[in-house]
RODO-2510 file (C-alpha; in nm, 4 decimals, decimal comma):
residues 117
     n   res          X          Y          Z
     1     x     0,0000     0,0000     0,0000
     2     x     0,2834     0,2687     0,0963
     3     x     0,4742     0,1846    -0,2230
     4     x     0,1404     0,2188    -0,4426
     5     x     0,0934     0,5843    -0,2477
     6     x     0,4111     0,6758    -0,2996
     7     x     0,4280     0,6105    -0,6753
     8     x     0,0535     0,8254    -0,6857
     9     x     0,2483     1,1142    -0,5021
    10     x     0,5300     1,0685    -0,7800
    11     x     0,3516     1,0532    -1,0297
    12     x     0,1591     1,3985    -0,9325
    13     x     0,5030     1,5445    -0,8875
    14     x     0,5908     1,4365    -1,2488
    15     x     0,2840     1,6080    -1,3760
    16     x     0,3382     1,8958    -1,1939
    17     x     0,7259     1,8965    -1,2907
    18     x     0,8834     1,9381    -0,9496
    19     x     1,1803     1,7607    -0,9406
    20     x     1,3183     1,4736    -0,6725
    21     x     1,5857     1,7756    -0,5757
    22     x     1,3177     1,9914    -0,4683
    23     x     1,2203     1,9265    -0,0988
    24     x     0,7999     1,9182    -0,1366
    25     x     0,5758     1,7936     0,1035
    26     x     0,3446     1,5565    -0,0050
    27     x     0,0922     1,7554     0,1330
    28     x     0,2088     2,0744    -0,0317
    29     x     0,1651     1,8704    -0,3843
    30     x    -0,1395     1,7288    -0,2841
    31     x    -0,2622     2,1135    -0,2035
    32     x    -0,1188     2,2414    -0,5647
    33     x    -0,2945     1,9375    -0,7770
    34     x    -0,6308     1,9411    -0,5688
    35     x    -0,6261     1,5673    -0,5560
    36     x    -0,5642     1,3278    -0,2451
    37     x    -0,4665     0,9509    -0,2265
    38     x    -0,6978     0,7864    -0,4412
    39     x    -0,5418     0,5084    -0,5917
    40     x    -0,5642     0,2348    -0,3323
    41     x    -0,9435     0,2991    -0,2782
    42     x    -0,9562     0,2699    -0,5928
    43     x    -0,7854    -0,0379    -0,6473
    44     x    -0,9724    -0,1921    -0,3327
    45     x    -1,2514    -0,0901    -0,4571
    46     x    -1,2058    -0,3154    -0,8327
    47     x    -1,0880    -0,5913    -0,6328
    48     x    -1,3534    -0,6456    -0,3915
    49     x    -1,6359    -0,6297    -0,6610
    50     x    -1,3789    -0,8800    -0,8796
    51     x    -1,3701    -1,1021    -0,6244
    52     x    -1,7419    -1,1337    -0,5137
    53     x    -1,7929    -1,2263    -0,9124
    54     x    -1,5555    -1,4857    -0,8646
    55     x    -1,6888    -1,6030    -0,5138
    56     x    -2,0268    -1,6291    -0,7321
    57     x    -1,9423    -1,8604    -0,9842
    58     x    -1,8498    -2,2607    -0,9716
    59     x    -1,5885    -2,2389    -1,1950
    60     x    -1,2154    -2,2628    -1,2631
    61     x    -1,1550    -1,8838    -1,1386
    62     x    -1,3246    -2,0053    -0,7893
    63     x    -1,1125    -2,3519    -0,7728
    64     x    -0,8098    -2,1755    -0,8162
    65     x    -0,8977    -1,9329    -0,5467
    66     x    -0,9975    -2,1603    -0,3283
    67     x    -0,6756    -2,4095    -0,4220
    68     x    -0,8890    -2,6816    -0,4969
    69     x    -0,6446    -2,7483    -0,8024
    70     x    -0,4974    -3,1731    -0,8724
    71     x    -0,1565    -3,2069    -0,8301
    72     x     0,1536    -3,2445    -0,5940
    73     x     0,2158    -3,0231    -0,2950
    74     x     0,5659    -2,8271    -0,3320
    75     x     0,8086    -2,8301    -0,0628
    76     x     0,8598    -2,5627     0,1848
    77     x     0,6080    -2,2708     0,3258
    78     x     0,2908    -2,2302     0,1031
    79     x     0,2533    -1,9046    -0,0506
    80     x     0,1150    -1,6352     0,1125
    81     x    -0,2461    -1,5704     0,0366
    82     x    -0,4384    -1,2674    -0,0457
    83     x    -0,7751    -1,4164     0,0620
    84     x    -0,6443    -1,3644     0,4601
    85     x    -0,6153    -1,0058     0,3195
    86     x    -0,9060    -0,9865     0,1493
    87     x    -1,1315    -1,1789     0,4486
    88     x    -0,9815    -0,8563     0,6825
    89     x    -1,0528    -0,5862     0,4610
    90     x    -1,4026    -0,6948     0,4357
    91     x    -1,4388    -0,7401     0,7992
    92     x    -1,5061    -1,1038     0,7820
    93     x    -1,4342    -1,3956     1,0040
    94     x    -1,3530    -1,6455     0,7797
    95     x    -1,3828    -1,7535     0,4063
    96     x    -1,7308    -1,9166     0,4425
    97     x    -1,8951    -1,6224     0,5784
    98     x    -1,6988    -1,4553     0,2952
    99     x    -1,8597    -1,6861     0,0200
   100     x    -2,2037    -1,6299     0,2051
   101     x    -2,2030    -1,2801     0,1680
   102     x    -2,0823    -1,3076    -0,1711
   103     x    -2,3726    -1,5055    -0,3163
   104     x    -2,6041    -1,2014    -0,1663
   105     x    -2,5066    -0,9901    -0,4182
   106     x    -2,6742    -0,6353    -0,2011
   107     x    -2,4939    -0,7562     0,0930
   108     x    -2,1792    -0,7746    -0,0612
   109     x    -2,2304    -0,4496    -0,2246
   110     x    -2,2839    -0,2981     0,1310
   111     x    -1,9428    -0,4548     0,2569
   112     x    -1,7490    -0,3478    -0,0796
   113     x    -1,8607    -0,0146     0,0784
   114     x    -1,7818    -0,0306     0,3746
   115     x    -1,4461    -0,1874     0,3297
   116     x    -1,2992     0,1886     0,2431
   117     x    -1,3901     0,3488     0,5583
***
């Protein structure tokens, strides 16, 4: 998230050509291009309504999120997974109540809202 803010504040900077030499707050650029952090919401935002598609359907997309894919296990620690991330962000307590709210699609419209507060 900081590194996806700070490229937003960089890229505002490039627009407003102020170069890395010049000491700006990035409140003081935020002030000159009228804009604020925006970028994450908005990236939550497309990823929570992506997902509760996905949650939706019985397909491929949903067996590979839920790792219900044939084949051998890998050695070593399993990859980290996004769905712990995603199960916080909309203030969840675990992947069924997830999939639950998912499949009522003006609940999980509600909690895609909420999740940016």
């Amino acid at each position: 998230m900081k590194r996806l803010e700070s490229f937003e504040v960089w890229c505002y900077k490039q627009i407003l050509k102020i170069s890395w030499v010049n000491l700006f707050s990035n409140d003081e650029v935020f002030r000159r291009t009228g804009e604020h952090l925006t970028f994450w919401k908005t990236l939550q935002r497309r990823r929570d309504g992506m997902i509760g598609h996905t949650l939706r359907l019985n397909e491929l997309p949903q067996a590979t999120m839920e790792g219900n894919i044939d084949g051998k296990n890998h050695r070593g620690r399993g990859r980290l997974s996004k769905m712990s991330q995603i199960i916080n962000d909309m203030k969840c307590s675990s992947y069924v109540e997830l999939k639950r709210n998912a499949e009522k699609r003006h609940v999980w419209k509600i909690a895609t809202n909420q999740s940016l507060d």
